[in-house]
C-alpha atoms as one frame of an Amber mdcrd trajectory, in Angstrom:
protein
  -7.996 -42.772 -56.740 -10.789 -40.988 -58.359 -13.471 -42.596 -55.770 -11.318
 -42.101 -52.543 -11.435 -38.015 -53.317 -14.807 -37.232 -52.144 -14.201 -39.025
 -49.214 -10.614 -36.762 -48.414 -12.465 -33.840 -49.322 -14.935 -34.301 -47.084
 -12.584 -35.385 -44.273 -10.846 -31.916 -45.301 -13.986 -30.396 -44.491 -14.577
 -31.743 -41.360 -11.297 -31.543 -39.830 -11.650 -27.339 -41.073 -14.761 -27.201
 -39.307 -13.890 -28.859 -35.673 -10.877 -26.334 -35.860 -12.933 -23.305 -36.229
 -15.068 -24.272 -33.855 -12.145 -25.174 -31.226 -11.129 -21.987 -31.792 -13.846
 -20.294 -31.560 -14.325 -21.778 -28.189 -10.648 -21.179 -27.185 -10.970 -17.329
 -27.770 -14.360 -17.099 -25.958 -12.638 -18.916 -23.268  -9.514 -16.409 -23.467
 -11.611 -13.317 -23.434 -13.568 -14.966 -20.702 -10.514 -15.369 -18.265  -9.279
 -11.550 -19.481 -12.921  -9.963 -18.792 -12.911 -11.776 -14.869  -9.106 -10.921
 -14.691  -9.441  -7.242 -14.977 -12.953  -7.427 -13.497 -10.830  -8.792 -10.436
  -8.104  -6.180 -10.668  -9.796  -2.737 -11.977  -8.806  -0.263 -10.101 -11.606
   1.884  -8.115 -12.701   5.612  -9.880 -13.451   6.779  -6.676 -11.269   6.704
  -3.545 -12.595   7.428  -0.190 -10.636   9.978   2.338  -9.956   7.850   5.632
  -8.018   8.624   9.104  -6.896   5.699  10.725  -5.593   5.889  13.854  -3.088
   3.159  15.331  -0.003   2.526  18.183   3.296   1.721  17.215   3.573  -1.878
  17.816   2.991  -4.986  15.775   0.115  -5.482  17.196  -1.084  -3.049  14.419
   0.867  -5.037  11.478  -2.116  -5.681   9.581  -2.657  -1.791   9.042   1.000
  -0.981   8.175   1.217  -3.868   5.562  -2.236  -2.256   4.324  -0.834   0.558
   3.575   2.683   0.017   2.404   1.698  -2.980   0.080  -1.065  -0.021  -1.687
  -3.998  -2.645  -0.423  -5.815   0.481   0.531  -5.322   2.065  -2.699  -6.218
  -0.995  -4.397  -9.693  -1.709  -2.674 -10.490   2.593  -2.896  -9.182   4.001
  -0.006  -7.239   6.934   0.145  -5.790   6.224   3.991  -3.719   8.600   6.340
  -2.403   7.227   9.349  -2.001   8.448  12.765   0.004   7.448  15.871  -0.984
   7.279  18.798   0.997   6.387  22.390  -1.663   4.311  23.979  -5.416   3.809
  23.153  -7.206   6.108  25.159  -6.025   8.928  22.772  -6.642   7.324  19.709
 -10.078   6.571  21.219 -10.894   9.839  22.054  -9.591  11.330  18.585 -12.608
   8.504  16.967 -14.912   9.451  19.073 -14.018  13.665  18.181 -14.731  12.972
  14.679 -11.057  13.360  14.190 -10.606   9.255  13.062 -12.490   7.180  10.993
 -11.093   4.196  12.872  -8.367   2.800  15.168  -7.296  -0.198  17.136  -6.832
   0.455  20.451  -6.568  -2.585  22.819 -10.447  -4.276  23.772 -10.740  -3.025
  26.992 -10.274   0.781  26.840 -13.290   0.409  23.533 -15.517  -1.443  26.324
 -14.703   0.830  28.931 -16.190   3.951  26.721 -18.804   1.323  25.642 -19.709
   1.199  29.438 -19.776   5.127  29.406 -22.304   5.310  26.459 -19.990   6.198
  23.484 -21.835   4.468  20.600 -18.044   2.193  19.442 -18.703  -0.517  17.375
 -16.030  -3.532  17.056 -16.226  -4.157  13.143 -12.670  -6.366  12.717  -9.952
  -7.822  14.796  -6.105  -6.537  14.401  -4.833  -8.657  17.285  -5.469 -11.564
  20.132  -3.173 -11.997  23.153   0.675 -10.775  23.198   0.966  -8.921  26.610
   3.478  -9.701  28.871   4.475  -9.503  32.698   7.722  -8.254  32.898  10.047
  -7.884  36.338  13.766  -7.887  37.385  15.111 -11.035  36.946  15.514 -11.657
  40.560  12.241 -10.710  41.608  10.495 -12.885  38.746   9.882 -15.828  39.990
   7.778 -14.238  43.335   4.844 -13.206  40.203   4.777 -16.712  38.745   0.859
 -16.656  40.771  -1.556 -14.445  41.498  -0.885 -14.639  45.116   2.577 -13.183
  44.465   1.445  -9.717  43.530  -0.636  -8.998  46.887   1.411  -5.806  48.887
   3.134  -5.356  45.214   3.507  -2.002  42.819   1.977  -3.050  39.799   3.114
  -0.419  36.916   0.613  -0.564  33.971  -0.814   1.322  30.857  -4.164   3.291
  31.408  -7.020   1.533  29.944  -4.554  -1.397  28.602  -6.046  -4.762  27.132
  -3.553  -6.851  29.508  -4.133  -4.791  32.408  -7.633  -5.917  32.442  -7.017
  -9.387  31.517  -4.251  -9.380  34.823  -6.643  -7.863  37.167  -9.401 -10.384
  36.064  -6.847 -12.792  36.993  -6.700 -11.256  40.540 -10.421 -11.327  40.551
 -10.400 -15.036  39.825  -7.549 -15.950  42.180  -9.681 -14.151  44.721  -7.391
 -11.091  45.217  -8.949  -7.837  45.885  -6.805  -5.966  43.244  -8.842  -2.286
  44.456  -7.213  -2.937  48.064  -4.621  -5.543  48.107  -2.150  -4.256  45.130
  -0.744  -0.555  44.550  -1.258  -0.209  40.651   0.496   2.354  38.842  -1.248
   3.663  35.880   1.523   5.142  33.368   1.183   6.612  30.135   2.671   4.275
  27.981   5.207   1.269  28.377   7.928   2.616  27.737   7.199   4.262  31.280
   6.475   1.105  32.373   9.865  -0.200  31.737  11.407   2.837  33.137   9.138
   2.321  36.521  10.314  -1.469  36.751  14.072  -1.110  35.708  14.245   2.117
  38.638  12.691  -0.091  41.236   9.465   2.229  41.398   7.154  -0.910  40.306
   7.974  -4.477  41.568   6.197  -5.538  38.122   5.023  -4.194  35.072   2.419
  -5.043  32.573   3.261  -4.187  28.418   2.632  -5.287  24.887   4.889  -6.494
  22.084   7.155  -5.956  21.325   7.719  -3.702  24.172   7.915  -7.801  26.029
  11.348  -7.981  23.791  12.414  -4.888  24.943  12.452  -5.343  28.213  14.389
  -8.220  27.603  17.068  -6.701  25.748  17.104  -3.956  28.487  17.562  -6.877
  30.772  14.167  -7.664  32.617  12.456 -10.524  32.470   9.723 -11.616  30.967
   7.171 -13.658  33.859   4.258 -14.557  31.878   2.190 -14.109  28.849  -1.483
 -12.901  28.942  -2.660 -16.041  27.317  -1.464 -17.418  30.973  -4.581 -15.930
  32.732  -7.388 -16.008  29.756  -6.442 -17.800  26.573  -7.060 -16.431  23.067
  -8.582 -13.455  24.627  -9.183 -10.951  21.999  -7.204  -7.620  22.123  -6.941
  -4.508  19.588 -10.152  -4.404  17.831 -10.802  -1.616  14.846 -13.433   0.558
  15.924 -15.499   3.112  14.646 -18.076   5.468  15.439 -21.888   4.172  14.694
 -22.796   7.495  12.840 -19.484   7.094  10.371 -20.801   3.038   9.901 -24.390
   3.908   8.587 -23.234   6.855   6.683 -20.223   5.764   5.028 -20.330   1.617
   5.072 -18.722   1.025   2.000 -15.723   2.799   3.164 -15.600   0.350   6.157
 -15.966  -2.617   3.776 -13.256  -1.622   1.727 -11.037  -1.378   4.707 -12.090
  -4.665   5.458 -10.838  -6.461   2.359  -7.742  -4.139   2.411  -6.444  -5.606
   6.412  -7.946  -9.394   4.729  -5.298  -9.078   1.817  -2.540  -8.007   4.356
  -3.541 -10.455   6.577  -2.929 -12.935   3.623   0.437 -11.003   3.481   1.462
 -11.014   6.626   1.446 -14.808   7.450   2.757 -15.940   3.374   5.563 -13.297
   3.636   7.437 -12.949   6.719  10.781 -11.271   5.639   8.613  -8.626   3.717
   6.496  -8.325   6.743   8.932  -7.642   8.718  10.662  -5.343   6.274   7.601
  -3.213   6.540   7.059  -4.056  10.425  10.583  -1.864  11.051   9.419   1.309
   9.066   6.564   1.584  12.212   8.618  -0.618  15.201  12.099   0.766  15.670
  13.405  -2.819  17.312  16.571  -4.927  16.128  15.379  -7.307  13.346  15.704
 -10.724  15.166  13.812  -9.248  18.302  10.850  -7.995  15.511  10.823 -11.097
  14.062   9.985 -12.476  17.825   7.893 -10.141  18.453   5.656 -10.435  15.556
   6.140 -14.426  15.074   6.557 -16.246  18.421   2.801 -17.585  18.826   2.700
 -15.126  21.724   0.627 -12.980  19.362  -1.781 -13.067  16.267  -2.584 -10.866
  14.330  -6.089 -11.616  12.445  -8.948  -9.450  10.938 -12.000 -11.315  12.134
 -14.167  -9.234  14.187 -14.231 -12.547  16.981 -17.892 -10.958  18.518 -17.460
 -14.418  20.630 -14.430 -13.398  21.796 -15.458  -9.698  21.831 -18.502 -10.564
  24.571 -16.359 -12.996  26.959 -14.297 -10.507  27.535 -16.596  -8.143  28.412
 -18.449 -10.464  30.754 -14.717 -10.771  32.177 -14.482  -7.561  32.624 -17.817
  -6.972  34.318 -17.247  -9.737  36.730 -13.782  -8.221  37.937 -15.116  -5.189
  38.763 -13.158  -3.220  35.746 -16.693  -2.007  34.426 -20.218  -1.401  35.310
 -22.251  -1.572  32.556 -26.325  -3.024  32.004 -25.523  -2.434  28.362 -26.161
  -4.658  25.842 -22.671  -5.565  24.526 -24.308  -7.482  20.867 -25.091  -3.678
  19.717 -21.579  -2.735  20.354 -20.640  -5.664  17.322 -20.933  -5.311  13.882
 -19.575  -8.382  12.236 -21.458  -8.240   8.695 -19.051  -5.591   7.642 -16.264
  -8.435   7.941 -18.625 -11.067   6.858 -19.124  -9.069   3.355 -15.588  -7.977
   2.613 -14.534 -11.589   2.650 -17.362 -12.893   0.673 -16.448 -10.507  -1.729
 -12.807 -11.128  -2.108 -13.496 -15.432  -2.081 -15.752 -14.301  -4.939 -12.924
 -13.105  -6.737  -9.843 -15.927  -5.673 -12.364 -18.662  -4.736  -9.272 -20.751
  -4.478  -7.266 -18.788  -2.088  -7.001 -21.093   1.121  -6.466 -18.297   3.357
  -9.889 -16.690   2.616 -11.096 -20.394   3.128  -9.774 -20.767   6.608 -11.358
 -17.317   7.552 -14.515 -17.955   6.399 -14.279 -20.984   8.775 -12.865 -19.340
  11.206 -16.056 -16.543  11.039 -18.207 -19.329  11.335 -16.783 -20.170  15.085
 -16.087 -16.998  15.696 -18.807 -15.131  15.511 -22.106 -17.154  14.670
């Protein structure tokens, strides 16, 4: 026995050692994970003052998940929202200094583009969802092109899926200047009025404005993607001054409409629970609205998508511009805000499929 004691002692020994050091390890390990962890989560000192400016649709789902969620508050903003009833006031209220940013539609941004406001596109809030919408028994007469020639066409001034339609015309080789009477209206709920009165044969609207008139018994004809698919629609916007002077404002909004965007497609009862707070509509109808596939709502910028459609748009005669549209896009700000967010969840496979996404989208 007396021989076989150095040897336990020393076994003693080494077993004390190789558990200090596993320890040792496992708390540098612990505090590790707990430095990254709150690195990840600290909230911001500062918090910037923005305006955002937005319509009351789902369109804008994105920005009212944003803010009810606190992702704004999270990633430093200190945001106040505005409503607007279509986009060429919200447009005019970013270009008075009196918004930071908005989304309003693409084509009412390009149209001021084409005018010489200085609008830059830095992030996407929603592709497609217009519809065509008629009396039942006058639908099936706009299921082509050809069937809106000697028509009333009832529309929204400066509306994403009026342009798309009447680039359709353009296509089909319709003279929509001369050949159809279009009715430029205020906002669609006018344009329901206009169709259900029998003052417009047709009218063109957005979600969920399409399930509306549905419920108020017209019929929806067609869907924007019908005439150009995946176009691009409500872009956020902002003046160029506000972008050089205040850019880290701009990339915090960025990683605050990525989160809800993350949000938005993982949590749809929540979504919509937050959706009805901005979109008086019955539930089921909201949840169509917002989750059909006849809409999406995502936060890449899409500068791809952002130039066809102002090619489109040139071609149909909606604008005249020699401007170059690539000045007009700003899709770093995007581009950084998710970088910096996969730095901190590298795992997250929505920020994964974005990154992708950016990749197609705008490179």
């Amino acid at each position: 026995m007396r021989k076989q004691q150095p040897l336990f002692i020393a076994s003693l020994a080494f077993i004390l050692v190789l558990s200090l050091l596993f320890t040792g390890c496992s708390q540098q390990k612990t505090q590790q994970s707990e430095t990254q962890s709150t690195a990840q989560s600290a909230p911001f000192t500062d918090k910037i003052k923005f305006k955002m400016g937005y319509l009351p649709a789902v369109g804008d789902i994105l920005t009212f998940v944003a803010k009810e969620k606190g992702f704004y508050e999270q990633e430093g903003l200190d945001v106040e929202l505005f409503q607007f009833t279509n986009s060429g006031e919200g447009l005019n209220a970013i270009k008075a200094g009196k918004l930071d940013a908005g989304a309003f539609g693409t084509s009412a941004p390009q149209v001021f583009i084409a005018k010489g406001t200085p609008f830059i596109d830095i992030g996407g809030m929603q592709s497609e969802g217009h519809a065509i919408i008629a009396k039942p028994e006058n639908a099936d007469q706009f299921s082509s092109p050809q069937g809106f020639v000697g028509k009333k066409v009832a529309t929204v001034r400066l509306a994403t899926g009026d342009a798309v339609w009447r680039s359709a015309m353009f296509k089909a080789g319709i003279d929509w200047k001369t050949q159809v009477t279009i009715q430029e209206l205020d906002s669609p709920a006018a344009v329901l009025e206009a169709v259900k009165k029998g003052a417009a044969d047709v009218g063109l609207v957005w979600v969920p404005f399409s399930e509306m008139a549905e419920q108020q018994g017209l019929q929806i004809v067609s869907w924007s993607s019908t005439y150009m698919p995946g176009h691009v629609c409500c872009r956020v916007v902002a003046m160029e001054d506000k972008l050089q002077t205040n850019k880290e404002a701009y990339i915090r909004l960025a990683r605050a409409n990525i989160l809800a965007y993350d949000f938005y497609i993982n949590n749809q009862e929540e979504t919509l629970d937050i959706a009805s707070k901005y979109v008086k509509l019955d539930r089921e109808l909201l949840r169509k609205a917002t989750y059909s596939g006849n809409i999406y709502s995502v936060p890449d910028p899409d500068k791809k998508g952002f130039f066809a459609f102002w090619e489109a748009m040139k071609a149909a005669g909606y604008i005249q511009s020699d401007i170059d549209i690539s000045k007009h896009v700003n899709s770093e700000i995007y581009k950084t805000a998710l970088d910096q967010l996969q730095q901190r969840d590298p795992q997250n496979s929505t920020y994964q499929k974005l990154a992708k996404d950016y990749v197609i989208n705008n490179q």
